[in-house]
C-alpha positions in Angstrom: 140.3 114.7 117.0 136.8 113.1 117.1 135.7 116.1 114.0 138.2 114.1 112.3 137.6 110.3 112.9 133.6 110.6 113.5 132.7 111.0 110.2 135.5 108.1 109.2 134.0 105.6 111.4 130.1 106.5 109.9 131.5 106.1 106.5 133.0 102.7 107.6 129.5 101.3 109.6 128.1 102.3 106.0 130.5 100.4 104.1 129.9 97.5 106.6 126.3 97.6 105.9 126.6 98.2 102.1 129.0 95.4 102.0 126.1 93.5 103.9 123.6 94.5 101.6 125.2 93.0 98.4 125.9 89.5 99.8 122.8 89.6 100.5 121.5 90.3 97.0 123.8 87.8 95.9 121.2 85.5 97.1 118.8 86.7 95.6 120.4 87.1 92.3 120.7 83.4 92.2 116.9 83.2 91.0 115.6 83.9 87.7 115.1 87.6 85.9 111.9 89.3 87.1 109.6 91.2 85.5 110.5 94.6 84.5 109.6 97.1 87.1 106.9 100.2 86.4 104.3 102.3 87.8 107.3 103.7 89.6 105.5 107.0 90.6 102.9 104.8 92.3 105.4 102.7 93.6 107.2 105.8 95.6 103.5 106.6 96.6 102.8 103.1 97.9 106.2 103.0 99.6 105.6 106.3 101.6 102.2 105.0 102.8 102.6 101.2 103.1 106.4 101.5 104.0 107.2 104.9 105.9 103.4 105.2 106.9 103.1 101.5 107.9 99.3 101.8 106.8 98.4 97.7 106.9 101.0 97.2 110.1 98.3 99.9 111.8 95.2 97.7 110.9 96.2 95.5 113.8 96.4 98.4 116.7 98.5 97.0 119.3 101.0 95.2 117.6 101.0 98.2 114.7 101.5 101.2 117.3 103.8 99.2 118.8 106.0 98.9 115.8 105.2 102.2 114.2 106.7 104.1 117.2 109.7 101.6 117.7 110.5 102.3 114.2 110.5 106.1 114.2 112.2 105.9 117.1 114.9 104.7 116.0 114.7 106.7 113.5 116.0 109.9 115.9 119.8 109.1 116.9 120.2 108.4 113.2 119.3 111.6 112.6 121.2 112.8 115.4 124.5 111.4 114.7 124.2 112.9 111.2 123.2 116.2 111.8 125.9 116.4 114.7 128.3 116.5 111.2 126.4 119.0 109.2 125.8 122.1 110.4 122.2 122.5 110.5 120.8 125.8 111.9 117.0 125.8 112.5 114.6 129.0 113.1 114.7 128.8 117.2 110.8 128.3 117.3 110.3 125.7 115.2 113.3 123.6 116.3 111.9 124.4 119.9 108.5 122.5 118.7 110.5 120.0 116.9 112.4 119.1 120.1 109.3 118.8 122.0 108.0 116.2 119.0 111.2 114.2 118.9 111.3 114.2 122.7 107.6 112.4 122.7 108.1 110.6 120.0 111.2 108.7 122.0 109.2 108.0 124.5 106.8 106.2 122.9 109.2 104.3 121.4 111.1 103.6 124.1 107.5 102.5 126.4 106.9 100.5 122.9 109.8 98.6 123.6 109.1 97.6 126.7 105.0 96.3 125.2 107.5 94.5 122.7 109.0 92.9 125.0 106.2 92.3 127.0 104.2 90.8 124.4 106.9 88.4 123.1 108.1 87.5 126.1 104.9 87.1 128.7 102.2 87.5 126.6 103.7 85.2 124.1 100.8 84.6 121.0 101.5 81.4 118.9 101.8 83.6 116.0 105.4 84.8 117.5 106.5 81.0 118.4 110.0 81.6 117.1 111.6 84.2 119.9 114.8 83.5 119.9 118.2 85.4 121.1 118.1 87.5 118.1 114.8 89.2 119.1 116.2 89.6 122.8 119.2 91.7 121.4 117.1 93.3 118.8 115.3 94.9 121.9 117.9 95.6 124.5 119.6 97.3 121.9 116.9 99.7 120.8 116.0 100.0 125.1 119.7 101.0 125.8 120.7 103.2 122.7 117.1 105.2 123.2 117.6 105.5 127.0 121.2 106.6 126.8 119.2 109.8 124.4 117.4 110.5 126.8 120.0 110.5 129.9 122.1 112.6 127.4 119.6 115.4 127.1 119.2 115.2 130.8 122.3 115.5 131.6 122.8 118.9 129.0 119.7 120.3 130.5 121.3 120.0 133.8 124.7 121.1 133.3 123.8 124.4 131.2 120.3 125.0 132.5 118.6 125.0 128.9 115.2 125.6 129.4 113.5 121.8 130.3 110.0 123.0 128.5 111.1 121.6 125.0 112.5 118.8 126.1 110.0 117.6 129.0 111.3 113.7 129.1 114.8 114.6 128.9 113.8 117.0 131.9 112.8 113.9 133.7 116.0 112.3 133.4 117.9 115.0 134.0 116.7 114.5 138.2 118.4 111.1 138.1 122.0 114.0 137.8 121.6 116.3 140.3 122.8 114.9 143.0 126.2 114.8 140.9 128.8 117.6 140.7 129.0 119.6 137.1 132.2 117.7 136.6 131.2 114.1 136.4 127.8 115.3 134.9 130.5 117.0 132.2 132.2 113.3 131.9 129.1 111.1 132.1 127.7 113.6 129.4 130.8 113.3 127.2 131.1 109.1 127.9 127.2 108.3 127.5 127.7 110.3 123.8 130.6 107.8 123.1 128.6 105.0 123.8 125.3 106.0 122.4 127.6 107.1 119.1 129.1 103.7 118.9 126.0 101.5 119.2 124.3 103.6 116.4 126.9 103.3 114.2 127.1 98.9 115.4 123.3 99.3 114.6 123.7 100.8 110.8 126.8 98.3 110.3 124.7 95.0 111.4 121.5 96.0 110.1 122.1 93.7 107.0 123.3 90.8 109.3 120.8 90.7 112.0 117.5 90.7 112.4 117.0 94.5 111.1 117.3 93.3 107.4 113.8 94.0 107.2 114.3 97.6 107.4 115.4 97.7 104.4 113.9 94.8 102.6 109.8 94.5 104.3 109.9 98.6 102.5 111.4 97.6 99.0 108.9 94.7 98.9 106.5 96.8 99.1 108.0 99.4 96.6 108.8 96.1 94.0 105.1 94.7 95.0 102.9 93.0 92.0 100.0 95.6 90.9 96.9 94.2 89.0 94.9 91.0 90.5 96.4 89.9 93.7 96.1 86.3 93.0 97.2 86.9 89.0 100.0 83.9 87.9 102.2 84.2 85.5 101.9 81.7 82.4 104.6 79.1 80.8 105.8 79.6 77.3 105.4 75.6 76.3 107.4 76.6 73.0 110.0 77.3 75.0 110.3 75.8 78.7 112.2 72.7 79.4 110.6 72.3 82.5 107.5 73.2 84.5 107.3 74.7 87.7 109.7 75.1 90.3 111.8 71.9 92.0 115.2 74.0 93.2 115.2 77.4 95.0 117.3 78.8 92.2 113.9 78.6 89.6 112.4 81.1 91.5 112.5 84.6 90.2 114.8 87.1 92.1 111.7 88.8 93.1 110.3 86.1 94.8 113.5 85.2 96.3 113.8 88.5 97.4 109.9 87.9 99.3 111.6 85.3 101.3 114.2 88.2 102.8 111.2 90.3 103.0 108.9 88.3 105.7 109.2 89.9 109.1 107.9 86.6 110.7 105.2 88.6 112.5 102.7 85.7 112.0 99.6 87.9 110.7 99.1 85.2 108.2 99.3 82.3 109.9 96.6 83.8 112.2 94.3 84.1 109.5 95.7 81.0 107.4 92.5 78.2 107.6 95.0 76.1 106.7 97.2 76.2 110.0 94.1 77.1 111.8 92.5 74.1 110.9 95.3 71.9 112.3 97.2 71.3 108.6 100.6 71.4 108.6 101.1 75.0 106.5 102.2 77.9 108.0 102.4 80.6 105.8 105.2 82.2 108.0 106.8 78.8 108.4 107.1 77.6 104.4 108.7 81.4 103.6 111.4 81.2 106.7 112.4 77.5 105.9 112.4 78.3 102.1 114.7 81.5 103.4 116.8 79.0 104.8 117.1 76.8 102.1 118.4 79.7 99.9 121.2 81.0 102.6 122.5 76.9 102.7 121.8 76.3 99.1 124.7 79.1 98.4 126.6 78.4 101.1 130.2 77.1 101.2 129.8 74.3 103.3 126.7 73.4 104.2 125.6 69.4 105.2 122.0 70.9 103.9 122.8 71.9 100.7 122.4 68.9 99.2 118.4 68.9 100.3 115.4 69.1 97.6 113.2 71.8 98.3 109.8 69.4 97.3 109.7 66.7 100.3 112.9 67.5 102.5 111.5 71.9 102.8 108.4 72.0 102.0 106.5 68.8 102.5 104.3 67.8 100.3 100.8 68.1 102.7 102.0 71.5 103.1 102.0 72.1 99.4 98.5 70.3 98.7 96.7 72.1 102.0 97.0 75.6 100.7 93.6 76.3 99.7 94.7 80.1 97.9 92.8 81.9 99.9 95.4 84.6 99.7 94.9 85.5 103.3 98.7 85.7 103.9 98.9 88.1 101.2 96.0 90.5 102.2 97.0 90.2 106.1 100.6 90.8 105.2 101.8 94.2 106.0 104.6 93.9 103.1 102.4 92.2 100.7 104.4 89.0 101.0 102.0 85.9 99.5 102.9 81.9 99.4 100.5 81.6 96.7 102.6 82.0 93.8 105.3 79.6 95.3 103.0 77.1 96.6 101.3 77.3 92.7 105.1 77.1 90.9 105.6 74.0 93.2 102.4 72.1 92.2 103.3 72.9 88.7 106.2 70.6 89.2 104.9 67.9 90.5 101.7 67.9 88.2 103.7 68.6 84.7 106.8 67.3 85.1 107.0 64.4 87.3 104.3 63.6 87.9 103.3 63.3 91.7 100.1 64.2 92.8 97.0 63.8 95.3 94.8 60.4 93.0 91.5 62.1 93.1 93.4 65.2 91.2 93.7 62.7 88.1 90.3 61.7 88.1 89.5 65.8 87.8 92.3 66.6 85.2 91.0 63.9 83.0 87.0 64.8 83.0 87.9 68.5 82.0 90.5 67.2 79.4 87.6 64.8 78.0 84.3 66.6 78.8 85.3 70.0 79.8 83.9 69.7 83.7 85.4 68.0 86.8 82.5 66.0 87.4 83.5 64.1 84.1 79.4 65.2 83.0 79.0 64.9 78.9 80.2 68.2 77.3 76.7 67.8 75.4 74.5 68.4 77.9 75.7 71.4 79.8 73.0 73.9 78.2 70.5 71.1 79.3 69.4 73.1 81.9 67.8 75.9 79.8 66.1 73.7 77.8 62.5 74.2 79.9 63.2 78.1 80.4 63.7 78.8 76.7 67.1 80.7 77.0 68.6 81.0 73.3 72.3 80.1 72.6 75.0 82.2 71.2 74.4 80.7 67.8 70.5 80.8 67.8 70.5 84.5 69.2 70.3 86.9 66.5 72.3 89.5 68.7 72.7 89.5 72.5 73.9 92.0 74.4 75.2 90.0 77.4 76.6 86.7 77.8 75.5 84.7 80.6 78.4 82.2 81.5 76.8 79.9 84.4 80.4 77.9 84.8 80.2 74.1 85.0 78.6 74.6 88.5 76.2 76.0 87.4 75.4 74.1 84.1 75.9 70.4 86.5 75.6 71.0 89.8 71.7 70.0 90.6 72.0 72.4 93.6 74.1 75.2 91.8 71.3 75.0 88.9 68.9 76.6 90.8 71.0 80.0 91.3 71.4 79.6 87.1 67.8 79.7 87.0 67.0 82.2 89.4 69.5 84.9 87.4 67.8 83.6 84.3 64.5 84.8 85.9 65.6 87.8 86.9 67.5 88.8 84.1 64.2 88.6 81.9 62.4 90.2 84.6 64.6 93.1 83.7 64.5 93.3 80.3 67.9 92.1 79.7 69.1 90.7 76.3 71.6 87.8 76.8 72.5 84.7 75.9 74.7 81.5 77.2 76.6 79.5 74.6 75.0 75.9 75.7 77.5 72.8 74.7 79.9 75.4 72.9 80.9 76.5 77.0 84.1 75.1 78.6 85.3 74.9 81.6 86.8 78.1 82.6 89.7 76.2 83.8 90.6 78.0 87.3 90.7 74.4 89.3 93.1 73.0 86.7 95.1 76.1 86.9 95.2 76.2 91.0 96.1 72.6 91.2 99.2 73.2 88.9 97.7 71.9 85.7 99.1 75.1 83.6 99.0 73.1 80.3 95.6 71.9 80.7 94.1 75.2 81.8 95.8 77.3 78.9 93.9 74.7 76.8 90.6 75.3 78.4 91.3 79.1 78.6 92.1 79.5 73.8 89.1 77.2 73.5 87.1 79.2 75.4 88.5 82.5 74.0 88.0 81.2 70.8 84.6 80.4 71.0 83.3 83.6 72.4 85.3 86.0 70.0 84.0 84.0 67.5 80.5 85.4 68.6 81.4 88.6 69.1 81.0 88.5 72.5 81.5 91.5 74.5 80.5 91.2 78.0 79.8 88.4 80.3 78.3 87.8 83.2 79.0 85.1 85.6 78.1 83.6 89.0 81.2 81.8 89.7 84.2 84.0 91.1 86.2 81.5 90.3 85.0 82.2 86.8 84.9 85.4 86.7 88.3 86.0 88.3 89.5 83.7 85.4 87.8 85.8 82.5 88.6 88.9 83.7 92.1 88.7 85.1 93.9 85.8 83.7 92.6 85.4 80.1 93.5 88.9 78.7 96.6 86.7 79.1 95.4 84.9 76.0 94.4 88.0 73.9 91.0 88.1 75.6 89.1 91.6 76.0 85.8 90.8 77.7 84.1 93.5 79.9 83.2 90.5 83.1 80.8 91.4 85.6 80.3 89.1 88.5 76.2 89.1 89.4 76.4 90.8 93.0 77.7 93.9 90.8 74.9 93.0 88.0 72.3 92.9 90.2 72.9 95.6 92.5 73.0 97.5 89.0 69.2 96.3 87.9 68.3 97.2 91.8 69.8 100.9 91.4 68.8 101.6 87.7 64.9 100.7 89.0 64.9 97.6 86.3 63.6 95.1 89.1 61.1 95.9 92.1 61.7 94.2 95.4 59.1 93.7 98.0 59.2 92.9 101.0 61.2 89.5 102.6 59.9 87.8 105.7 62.0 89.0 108.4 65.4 87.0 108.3 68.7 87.3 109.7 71.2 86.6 107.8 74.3 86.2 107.7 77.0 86.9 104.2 79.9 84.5 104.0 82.7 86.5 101.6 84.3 84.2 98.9 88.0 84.7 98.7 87.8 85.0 94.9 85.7 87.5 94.8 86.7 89.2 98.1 90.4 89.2 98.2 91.0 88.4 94.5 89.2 91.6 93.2 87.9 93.6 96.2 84.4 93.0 95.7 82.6 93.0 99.3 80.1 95.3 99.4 78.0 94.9 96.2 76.5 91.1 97.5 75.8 93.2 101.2 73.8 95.6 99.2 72.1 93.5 97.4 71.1 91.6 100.5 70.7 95.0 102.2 67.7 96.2 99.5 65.2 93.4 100.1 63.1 94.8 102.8 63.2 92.1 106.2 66.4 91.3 105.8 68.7 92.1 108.5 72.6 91.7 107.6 75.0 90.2 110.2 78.4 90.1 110.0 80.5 86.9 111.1 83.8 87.8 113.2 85.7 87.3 110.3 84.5 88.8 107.4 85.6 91.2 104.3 89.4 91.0 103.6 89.7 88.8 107.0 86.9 86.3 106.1 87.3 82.5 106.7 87.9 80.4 103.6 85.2 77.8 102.8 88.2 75.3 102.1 87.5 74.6 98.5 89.9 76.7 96.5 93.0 76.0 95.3 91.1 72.5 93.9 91.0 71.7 97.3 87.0 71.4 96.2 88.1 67.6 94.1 90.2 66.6 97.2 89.8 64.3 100.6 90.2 66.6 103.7 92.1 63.8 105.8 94.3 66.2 108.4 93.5 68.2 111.1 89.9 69.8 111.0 87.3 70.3 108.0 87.7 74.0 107.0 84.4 74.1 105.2 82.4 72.8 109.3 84.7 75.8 111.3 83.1 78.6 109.0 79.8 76.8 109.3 80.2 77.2 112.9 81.4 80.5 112.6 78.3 81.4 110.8 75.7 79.5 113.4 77.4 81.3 116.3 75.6 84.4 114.7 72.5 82.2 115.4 70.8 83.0 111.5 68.0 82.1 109.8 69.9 82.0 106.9 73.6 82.0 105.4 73.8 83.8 102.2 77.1 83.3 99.7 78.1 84.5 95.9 80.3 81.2 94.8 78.8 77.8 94.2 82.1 76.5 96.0 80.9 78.2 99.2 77.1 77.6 98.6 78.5 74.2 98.6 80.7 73.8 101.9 78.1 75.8 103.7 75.3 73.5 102.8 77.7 70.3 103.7 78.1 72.5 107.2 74.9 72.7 108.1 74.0 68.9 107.1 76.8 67.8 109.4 75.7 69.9 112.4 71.9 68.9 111.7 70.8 72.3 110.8 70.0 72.2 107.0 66.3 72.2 108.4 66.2 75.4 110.8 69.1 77.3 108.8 69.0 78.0 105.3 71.7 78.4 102.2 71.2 81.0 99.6 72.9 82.5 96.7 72.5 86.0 96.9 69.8 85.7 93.3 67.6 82.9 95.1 67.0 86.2 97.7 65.6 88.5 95.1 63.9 85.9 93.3 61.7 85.7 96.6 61.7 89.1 97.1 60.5 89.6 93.5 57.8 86.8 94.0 
């Protein structure tokens, strides 16, 4: 009877949890079309490392084990039911060895359980502040249906006597029998299958209404995950949009509804968010669970929260304006989830359509739309600072084979200047041929961009474009990686085709090649602060260490958090042109983060950071004893 309605009531848990499934996707379905899907080769790739492998979930080792063996683990009576209805015939020895595997591999799963458990439930990290009933069954469901395995293959090894080598935890279990006569061993054998039979099958059915979603959506994200820049945006057609940005769930593409499904609220970003860690009210974890929500009531039938606007009664609007896009939620995330691009779609709104924005944003949107700078600084004089060194512009040059693209930092910031002339030097110590372009340079346009000002920095973005195809420009160079992220992953947007090199990578270069000698520093420790935008944004984080690491004297320290976990400074996102009234200063906790390394210096790539850093030190009275470099004011010294 059970050969007939066993594979009957497996087809039904699959309908159940097919039928689950496309509800489901009816949510998501609601947004608008994505982009089309390629790479798919690499995608599978990806998906077998990220998603089967769980490669990022292992970068945390507790929590990573933990999860890889519950998941495998369950991954055995699935198997189990389904081969009991195929006839699957093994050669003895290596289903002998497989046996002994699976039988390990249970127990850790079933030991991780109990560490799950354990650490939600005692240990309790903030990170996991939302263990509810859901997580309770989640467990006792995987502890019972894995333990009821195992007193099955105890109870088979001690009713026929199968040899308890290949099955050495099952042995174990099999002791807890003996005492009972082969009968009710026969009918505890036969009932415990039953029951282990039924809650597999409950488990595939309800996987699409409980918490076990994320099976299968945390390993499609990762399958359907953005390739290119991390942090790349997509544009606005102005010719054709009726609005800008995103006010109602529904504007979002099905994709990134789809990232809301996709969060396994395991709270790896909100530990490393500066934002929450700083005492702002953004939780990276929090803003994609109550956006989740928002999308299940938005579609429901009745629903007394329907009605609710996802700008002010979801997501508030000092969440919104405290993300500073680090992009630490997407690096730490183990299914590439980000806020970034929501948070950045939100802004859009409030800054194009309505508008309704932080006041000292105006001030910054109107000095680039006038003089092409946030500091509102005449567009006139940004080459005045070659004017003593004798560096020729684009249109005195007669050719040039680099252009040097200082970014309105470093064309107005009296402190940023000096890192401008300290490349300068060295590139002419090397020999190199470049050339800036002097009043004809624009604003790059990132801060406009991350605050939400789409229109304005597409504006900045052709002029810019325009100008440098117009001098056949090739190659650039820049010291800004908010600059350089913008040149070389946003504007080929725009038609652009530059060849941009950041100068930790162009120096390093001139080091290798032999084009500058180094002598020896004084003896220093120092220690390297990573900027997000070159760190996280394009994987640069060795290049500024080495060129630190060639200047004889100088001995490297790492902060705690460094490389894809570094601390942001707190000035992206345009957080750099806004008051930081809640909650701690961002830019002071990495300051301190840095001192607690006890330098004699702090050395940084981005004027943003070179900035924070040098506020950090002034407001814990050490600009005196510890000192703030960009990476070229180090081998300026050690070229001296």
């Amino acid at each position: 009877m059970f050969a007939l309605i066993d594979p009957l009531l497996i087809v039904i848990a699959l309908i159940i949890c097919i039928t689950g499934l496309v509800r489901r996707a009816r949510l998501w379905k609601i947004g608008q079309k994505a982009e089309h899907i390629e790479n798919i080769g690499l995608r599978i790739k990806d998906f077998l490392i990220y998603g089967i492998g769980q490669a990022k979930i292992l970068k945390e080792l507790y929590p990573g084990l933990m999860h890889f063996f519950i998941f495998f683990a369950c991954l055995i009576p699935l198997l189990v039911i389904f081969a009991s209805q195929a006839t699957l015939h093994l050669p003895v020895v290596f289903a002998n060895y497989f046996s002994v595997f699976l039988d390990l591999l249970g127990a850790a799963g079933l030991i991780a359980v109990l560490l799950a458990a354990f650490r939600r439930y005692i240990q309790k990290p903030e990170r996991l502040d939302d263990t509810g009933k859901d997580d309770a069954i989640a467990l006792v469901w995987l502890f019972v249906i894995i333990s009821l395995g195992f007193c099955i293959e105890g109870l088979r090894i001690s009713i026929t006597g199968a040899d308890a080598r290949w099955a050495p935890v099952g042995a174990v279990f099999s002791y807890a029998f003996l005492p009972f006569g082969t009968q009710l061993q026969l009918f505890l054998h036969s009932f415990f299958w039953r029951i282990h039979f039924f809650l597999v099958l409950a488990l595939i059915a309800c996987i699409t209404y409980t918490k076990f979603l994320h099976i299968f959506t945390s390993a499609l994200n990762i399958f359907l995950r953005k390739y290119g820049s991390p942090g790349q945006l997509r544009g606005i057609d102005f010719g054709t949009a009726e609005t800008y940005g995103v006010s109602n769930i529904e504007e979002f593409t099905t994709t990134q509804l789809f990232n809301l499904d996709a969060c396994t609220r395991c709270g790896r970003c909100q530990d490393n968010c500066p934002a929450h860690l700083s005492d702002k009210p953004l939780s990276p974890k929090k803003l994609l669970q109550d956006m989740k929500k928002h999308m299940e009531e938005k579609t429901a039938d009745r629903s007394k929260d329907k009605d609710k606007s996802l700008i002010g009664d979801i997501v508030s609007h000092e969440t919104l304006w405290s993300c500073t896009m680090c992009l630490s939620c997407h690096s730490q995330c183990p299914v590439f989830d980000t806020t970034v691009d929501k948070t950045i779609e939100l802004r859009r709104y409030l800054v194009m359509t309505e508008p309704n924005f932080p006041g000292e944003v105006q001030a910054v949107f109107k000095n680039m739309e006038n003089n092409s700078n946030p500091w509102g600084v005449g567009a006139h004089t940004r080459g005045d600072w070659t004017k003593e060194l004798g560096v020729k512009t684009a249109s005195e040059a007669d050719s040039f084979d680099i252009l040097f693209y200082p970014g309105c930092a470093g064309a107005f910031d009296d402190r940023y200047k000096k890192v401008s002339i300290a490349l300068t030097q060295i590139l002419r110590k090397a020999g190199v041929n470049f050339a800036v372009l002097g009043a004809e340079e624009g604003c790059c346009g990132d801060s406009a961009r991350r605050l939400g000002n789409e229109y304005l920095y597409e504006t900045l973005a052709q002029t810019n474009i325009e100008v440098m195809k117009n001098y056949n420009v090739n190659k650039i160079l820049t010291i800004c990686p908010h600059c350089f992220n913008s040149l070389k992953n946003d504007y080929p947007m725009y038609g652009s085709e530059f060849e941009v090199l950041h100068h930790s990578e162009f120096l390093m270069k001139l080091i290798s090649n032999g084009s500058i000698k180094l002598k020896s520093s004084e003896n220093m420790k120092v220690a390297y602060h990573d900027s997000c935008f070159l760190g996280r944004y394009n994987d640069i984080y060795d290049y500024p260490r080495d060129v630190l690491q060639s200047i004889s004297g100088i001995n490297l320290v790492e902060m705690d958090r460094n490389r894809d976990k570094s601390f942001c400074c707190g000035a992206g996102g345009g957080r750099m042109w806004m008051e930081e009234d809640i909650g701690k200063r961002i830019n002071e906790m990495r300051t301190d983060q840095a001192l607690d390394k006890n330098p004699d210096a702090i050395a940084t790539a981005c004027p943003y950071c070179l900035t924070m850093i040098d506020d950090g030190l002034k407001v814990r009275e050490k600009s005196d004893s510890v000192k703030s470099l960009d990476i070229a004011e180090f081998i300026v010294k050690a070229m001296e």
